[in-house]
C-alpha positions in Angstrom: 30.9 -20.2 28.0 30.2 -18.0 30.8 27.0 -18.3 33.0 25.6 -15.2 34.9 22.7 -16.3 37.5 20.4 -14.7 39.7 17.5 -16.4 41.7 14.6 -14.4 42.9 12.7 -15.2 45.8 8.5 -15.6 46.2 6.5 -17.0 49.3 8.2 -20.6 49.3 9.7 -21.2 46.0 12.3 -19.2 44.1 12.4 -18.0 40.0 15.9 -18.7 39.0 17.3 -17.0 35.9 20.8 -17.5 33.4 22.1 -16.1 31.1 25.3 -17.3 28.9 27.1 -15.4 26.8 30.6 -16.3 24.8 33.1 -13.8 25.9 32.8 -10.8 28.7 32.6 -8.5 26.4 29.7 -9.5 24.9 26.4 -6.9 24.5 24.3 -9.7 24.0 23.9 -13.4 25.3 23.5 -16.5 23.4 20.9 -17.9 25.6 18.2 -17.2 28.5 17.1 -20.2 30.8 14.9 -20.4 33.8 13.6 -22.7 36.3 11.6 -22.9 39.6 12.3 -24.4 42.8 9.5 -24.7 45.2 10.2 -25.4 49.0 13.6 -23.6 49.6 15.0 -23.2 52.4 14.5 -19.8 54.7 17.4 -17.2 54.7 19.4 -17.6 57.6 21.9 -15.2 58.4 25.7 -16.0 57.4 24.4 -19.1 55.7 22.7 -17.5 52.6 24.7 -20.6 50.3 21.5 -23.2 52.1 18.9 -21.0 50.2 20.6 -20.1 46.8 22.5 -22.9 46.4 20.1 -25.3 45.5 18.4 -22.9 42.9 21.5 -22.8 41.3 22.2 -25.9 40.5 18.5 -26.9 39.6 19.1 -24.2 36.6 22.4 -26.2 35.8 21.1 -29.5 35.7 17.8 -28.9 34.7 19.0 -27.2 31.1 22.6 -29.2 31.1 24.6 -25.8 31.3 28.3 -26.9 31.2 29.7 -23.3 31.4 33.8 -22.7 32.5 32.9 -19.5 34.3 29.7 -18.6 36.8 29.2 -15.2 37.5 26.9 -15.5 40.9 25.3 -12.1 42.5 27.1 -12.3 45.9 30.3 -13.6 47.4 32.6 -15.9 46.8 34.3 -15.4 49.9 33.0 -13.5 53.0 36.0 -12.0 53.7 37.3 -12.2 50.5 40.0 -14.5 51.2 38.6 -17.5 53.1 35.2 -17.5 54.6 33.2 -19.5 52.2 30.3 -17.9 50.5 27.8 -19.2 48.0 30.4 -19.0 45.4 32.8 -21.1 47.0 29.7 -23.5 47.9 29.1 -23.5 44.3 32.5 -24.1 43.6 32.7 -27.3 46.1 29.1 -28.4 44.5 30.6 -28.5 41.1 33.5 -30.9 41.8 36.2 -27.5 41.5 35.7 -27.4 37.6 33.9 -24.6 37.1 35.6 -20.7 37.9 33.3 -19.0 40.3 33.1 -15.2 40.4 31.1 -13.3 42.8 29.9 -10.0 41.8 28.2 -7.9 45.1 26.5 -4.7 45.0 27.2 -4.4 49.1 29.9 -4.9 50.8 30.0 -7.4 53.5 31.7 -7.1 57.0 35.6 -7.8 56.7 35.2 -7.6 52.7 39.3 -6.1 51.9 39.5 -2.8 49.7 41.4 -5.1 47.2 37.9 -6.6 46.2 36.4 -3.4 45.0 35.9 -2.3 41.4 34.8 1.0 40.2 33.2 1.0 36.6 31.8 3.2 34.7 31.6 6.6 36.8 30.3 5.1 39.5 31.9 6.1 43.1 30.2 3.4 44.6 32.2 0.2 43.9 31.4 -3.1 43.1 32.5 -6.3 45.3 34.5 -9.2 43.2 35.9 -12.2 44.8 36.8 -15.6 43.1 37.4 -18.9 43.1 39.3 -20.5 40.1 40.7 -18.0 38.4 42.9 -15.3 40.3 41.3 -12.3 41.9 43.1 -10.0 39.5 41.9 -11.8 36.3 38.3 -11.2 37.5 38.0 -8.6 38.7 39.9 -7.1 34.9 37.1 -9.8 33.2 34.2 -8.0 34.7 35.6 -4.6 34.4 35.8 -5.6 30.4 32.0 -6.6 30.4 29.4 -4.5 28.3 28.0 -1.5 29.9 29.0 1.9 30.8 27.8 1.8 34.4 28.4 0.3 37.6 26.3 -3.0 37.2 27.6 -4.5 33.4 25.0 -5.3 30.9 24.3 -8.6 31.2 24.8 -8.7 34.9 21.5 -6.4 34.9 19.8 -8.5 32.3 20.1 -11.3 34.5 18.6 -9.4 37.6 15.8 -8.5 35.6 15.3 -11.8 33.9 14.7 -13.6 37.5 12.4 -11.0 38.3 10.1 -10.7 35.5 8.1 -13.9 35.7 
């Protein structure tokens, strides 16, 4: 099962939303979950993970998600290689059993040009990077996801889930 999450952020507490889905090429998921933190941490530059980290796992544990994959909206890696980012935060968090794949919608200083991926007919590329499953093998995994623009399907659905309620 794969897990796509996004976390919104209001006053002190945060709206976190999932979604799973069976196979990355799936229009549809199998199941939506939310939760709420209350209290998080403020954003702090080049330490984002302190803030969104937390949220993440909440939605984990609090609905007993065991997915293989996480799909997180962000970075992996800073630099795409070896600066840790959420993703490899989450990655650490999670005892190294769980795939981690950042999907950005901006790059971030020292990101490589081997991290961008064009879908759709978008010019404006999308940032991958990874932990637990080759760079190459996610970057083909998201480029095989549902939708015909930039941002896949479900990726969106996620964005919009965490921002609804």
């Amino acid at each position: 099962m794969i897990l796509s999450v996004d976390v919104d952020y209001r006053d002190t507490g945060a709206f976190i939303a999932g979604i799973t889905f069976n196979n990355w090429q799936d229009e549809n998921e199998s199941e939506i979950f939310n939760s709420i933190l209350n209290n998080i941490e403020d954003y702090m530059p080049g330490q984002f993970y302190r803030r969104e980290l937390p949220c993440i796992l909440k939605l984990i544990e609090e609905h007993e998600i065991s997915p293989e994959t996480i799909v997180i909206d962000g970075f992996v890696y800073l630099d795409g290689n070896y600066e840790a980012g959420l993703g490899k935060h989450l990655y650490e968090a999670l005892n190294r059993k769980v795939n981690v794949v950042g999907v950005a919608k901006r790059p971030f200083k020292g990101i490589p040009p081997e991290c961008e991926l064009l879908r759709g007919k978008s010019k404006k590329p999308l940032y991958i990077t990874s932990v637990g499953m080759p760079l190459e093998v996610a970057k083909v995994s998201i480029k095989s996801m549902h939708g015909k623009y930039r941002v896949p399907t479900l990726l969106k659905k996620t964005d919009q889930m965490c921002r609804l309620s």
